[in-house]
N, CA, C and O of each residue as an XYZ file, in Angstrom:
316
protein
N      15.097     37.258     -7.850
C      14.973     37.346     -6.399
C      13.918     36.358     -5.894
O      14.274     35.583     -5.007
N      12.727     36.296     -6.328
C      11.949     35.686     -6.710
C      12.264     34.051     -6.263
O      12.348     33.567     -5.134
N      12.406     33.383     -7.651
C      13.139     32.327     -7.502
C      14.549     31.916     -6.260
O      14.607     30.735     -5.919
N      15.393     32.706     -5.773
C      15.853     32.545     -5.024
C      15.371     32.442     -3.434
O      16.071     32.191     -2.454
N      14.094     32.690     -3.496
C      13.343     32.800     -2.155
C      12.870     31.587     -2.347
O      13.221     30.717     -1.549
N      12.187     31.327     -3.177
C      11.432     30.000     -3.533
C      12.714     28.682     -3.319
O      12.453     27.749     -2.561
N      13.473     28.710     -3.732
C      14.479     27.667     -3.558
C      14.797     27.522     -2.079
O      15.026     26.374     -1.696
N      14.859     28.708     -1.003
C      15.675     28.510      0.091
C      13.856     28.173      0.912
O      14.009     27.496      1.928
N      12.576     28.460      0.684
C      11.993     27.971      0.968
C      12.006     26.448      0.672
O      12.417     25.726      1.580
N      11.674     25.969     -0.293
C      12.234     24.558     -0.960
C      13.291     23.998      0.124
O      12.935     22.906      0.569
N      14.020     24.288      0.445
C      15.242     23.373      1.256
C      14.770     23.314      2.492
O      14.929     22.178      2.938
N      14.137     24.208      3.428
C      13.411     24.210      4.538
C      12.900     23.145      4.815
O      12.094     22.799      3.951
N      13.060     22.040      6.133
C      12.741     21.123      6.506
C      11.498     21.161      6.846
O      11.227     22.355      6.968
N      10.766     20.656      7.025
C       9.485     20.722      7.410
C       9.134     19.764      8.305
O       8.658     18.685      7.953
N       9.380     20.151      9.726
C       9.434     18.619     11.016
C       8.068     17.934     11.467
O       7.879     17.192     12.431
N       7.430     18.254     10.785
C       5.556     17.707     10.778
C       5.881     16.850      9.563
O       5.682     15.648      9.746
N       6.203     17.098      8.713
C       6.360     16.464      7.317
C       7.268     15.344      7.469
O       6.839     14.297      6.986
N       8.737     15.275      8.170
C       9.584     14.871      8.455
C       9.103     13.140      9.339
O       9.565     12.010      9.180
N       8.071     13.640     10.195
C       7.409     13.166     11.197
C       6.089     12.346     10.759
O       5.828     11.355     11.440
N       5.295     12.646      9.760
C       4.679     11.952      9.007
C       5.423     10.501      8.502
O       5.307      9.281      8.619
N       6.223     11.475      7.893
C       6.812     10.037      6.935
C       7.773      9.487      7.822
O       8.346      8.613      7.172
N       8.193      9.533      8.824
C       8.265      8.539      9.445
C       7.357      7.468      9.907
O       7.444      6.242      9.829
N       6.536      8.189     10.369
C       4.905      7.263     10.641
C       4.769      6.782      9.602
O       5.119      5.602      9.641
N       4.393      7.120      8.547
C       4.564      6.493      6.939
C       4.871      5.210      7.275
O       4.090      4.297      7.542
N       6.728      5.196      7.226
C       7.489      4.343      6.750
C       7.455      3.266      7.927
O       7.749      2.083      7.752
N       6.945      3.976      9.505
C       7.023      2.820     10.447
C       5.539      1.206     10.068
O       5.354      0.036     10.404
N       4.759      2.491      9.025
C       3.291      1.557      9.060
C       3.305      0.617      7.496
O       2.505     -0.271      7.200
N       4.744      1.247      6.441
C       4.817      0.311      5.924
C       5.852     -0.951      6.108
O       5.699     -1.990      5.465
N       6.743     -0.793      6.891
C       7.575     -1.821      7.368
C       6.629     -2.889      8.372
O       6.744     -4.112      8.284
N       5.932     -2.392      9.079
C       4.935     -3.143      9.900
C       3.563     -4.089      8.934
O       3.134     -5.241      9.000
N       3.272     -3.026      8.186
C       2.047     -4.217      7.246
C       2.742     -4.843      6.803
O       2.487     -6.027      7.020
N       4.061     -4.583      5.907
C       4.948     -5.627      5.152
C       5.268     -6.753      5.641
O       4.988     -7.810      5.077
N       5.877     -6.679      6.721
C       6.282     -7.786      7.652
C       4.811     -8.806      7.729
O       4.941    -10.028      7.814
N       3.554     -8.216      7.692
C       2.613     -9.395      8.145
C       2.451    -10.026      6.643
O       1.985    -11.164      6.704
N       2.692     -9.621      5.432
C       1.996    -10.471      4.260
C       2.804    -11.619      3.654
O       3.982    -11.833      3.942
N       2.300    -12.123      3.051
C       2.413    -13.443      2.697
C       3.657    -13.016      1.214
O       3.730    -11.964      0.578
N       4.404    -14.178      1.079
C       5.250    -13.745     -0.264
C       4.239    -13.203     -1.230
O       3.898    -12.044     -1.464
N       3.798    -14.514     -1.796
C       2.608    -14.021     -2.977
C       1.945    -12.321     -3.172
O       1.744    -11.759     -4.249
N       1.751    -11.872     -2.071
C       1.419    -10.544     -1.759
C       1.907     -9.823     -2.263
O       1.547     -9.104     -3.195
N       3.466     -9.953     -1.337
C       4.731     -8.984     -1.529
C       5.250     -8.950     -3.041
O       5.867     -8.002     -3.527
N       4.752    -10.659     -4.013
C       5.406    -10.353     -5.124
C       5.014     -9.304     -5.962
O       5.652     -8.830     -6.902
N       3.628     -8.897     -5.439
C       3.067     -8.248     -6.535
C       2.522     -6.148     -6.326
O       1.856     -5.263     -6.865
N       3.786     -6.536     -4.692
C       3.723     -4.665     -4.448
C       4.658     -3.847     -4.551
O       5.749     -4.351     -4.283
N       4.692     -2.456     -4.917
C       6.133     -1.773     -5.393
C       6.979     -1.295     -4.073
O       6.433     -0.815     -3.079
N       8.015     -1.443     -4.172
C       8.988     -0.474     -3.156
C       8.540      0.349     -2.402
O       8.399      0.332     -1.180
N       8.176      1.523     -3.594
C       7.842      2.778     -3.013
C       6.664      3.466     -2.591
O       6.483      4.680     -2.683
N       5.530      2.252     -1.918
C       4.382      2.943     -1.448
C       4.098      3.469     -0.272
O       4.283      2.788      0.737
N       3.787      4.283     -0.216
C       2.886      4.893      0.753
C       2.213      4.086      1.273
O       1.794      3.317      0.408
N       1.590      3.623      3.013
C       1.130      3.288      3.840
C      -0.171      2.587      3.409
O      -0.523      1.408      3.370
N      -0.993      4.249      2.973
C      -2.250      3.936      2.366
C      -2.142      3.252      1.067
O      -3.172      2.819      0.550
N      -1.018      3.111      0.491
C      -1.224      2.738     -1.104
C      -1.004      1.142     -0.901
O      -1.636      0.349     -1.598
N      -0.207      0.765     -0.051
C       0.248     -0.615      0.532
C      -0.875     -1.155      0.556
O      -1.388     -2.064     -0.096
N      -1.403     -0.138      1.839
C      -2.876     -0.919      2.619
C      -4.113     -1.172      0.945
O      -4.538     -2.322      0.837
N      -4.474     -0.385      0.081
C      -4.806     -0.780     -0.821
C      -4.702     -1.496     -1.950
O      -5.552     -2.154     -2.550
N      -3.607     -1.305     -2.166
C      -2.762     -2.618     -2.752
C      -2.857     -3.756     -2.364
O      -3.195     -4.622     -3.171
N      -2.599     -4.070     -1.084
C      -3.079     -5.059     -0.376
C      -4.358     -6.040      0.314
O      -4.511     -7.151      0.822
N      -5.235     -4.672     -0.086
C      -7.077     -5.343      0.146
C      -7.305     -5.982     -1.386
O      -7.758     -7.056     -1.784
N      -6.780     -4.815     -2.038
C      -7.414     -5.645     -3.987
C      -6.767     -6.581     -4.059
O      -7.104     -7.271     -5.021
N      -5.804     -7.059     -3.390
C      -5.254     -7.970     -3.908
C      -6.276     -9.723     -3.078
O      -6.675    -10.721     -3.678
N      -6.349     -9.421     -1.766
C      -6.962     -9.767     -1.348
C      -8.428    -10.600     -1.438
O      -8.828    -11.764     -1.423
N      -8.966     -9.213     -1.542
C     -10.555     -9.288     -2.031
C     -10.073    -10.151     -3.507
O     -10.584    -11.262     -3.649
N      -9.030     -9.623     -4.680
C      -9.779    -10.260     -5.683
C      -9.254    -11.952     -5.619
O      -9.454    -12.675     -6.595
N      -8.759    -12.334     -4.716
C      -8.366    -13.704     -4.221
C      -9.934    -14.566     -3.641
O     -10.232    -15.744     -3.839
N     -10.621    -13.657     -2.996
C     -12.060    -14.087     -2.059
C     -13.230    -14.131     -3.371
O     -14.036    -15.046     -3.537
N     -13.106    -12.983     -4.184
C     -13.812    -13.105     -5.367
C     -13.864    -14.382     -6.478
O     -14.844    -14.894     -7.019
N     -12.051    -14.774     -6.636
C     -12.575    -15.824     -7.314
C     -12.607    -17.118     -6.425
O     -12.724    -18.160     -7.070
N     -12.526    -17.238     -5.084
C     -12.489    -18.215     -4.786
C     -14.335    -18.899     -4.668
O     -14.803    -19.989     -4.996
N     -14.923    -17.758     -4.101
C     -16.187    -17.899     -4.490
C     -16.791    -17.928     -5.669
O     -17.966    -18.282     -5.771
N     -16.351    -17.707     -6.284
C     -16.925    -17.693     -7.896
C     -16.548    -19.635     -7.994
O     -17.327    -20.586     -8.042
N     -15.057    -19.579     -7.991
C     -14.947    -21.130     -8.019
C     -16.101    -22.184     -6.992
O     -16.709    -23.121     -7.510
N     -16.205    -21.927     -5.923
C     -17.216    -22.425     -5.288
C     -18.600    -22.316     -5.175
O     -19.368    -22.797     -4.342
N     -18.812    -21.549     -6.228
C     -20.432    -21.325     -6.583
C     -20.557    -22.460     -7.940
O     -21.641    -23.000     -8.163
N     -19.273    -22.763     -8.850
C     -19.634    -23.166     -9.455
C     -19.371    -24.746     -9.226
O     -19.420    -25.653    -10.057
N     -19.096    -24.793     -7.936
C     -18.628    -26.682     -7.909
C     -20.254    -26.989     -7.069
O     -20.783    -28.099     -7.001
N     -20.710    -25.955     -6.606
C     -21.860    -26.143     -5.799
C     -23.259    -26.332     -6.779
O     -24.258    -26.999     -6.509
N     -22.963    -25.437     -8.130
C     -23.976    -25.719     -8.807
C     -23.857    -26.848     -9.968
O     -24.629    -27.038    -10.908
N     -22.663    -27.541     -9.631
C     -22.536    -28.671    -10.735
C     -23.120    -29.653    -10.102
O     -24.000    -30.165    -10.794
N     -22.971    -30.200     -8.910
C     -23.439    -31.171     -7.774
C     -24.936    -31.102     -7.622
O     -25.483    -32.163     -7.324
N     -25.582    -30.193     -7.753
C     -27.643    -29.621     -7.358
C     -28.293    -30.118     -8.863
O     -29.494    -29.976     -9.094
């Protein structure tokens, strides 16, 4: 009996939930659209908004990381 309650709960829509992930999916079609291929080559299908948006700073940042690293070291070959 048990289990049969649990299942027809389970199928129950949930229109807050429903409504989220729409917002979700409107904020990953929207960041997607702004990134660069290179970006996109290296993010999965199926993320989440926030997982995009983080996916997308590390990828970022570690682009700024070595670019400075490279330019610290052309700066200290020249001094």
């Amino acid at each position: 009996i048990l289990e049969g309650k649990f299942k027809r709960l389970l199928q129950k829509i949930n229109p807050e939930y429903e409504m989220w992930m729409a917002h979700d999916q409107f904020l990953v079609v929207y960041i997607t659209s702004t990134l660069s291929e290179e970006i996109l080559a290296g993010v999965d299908d199926d993320l989440s908004a926030l997982e995009l948006w983080e996916c997308t700073c590390y990828h970022i940042f570690s682009n700024i990381r070595s670019e400075i690293s490279t330019t610290q070291e052309a700066i200290s070959r020249y001094q």
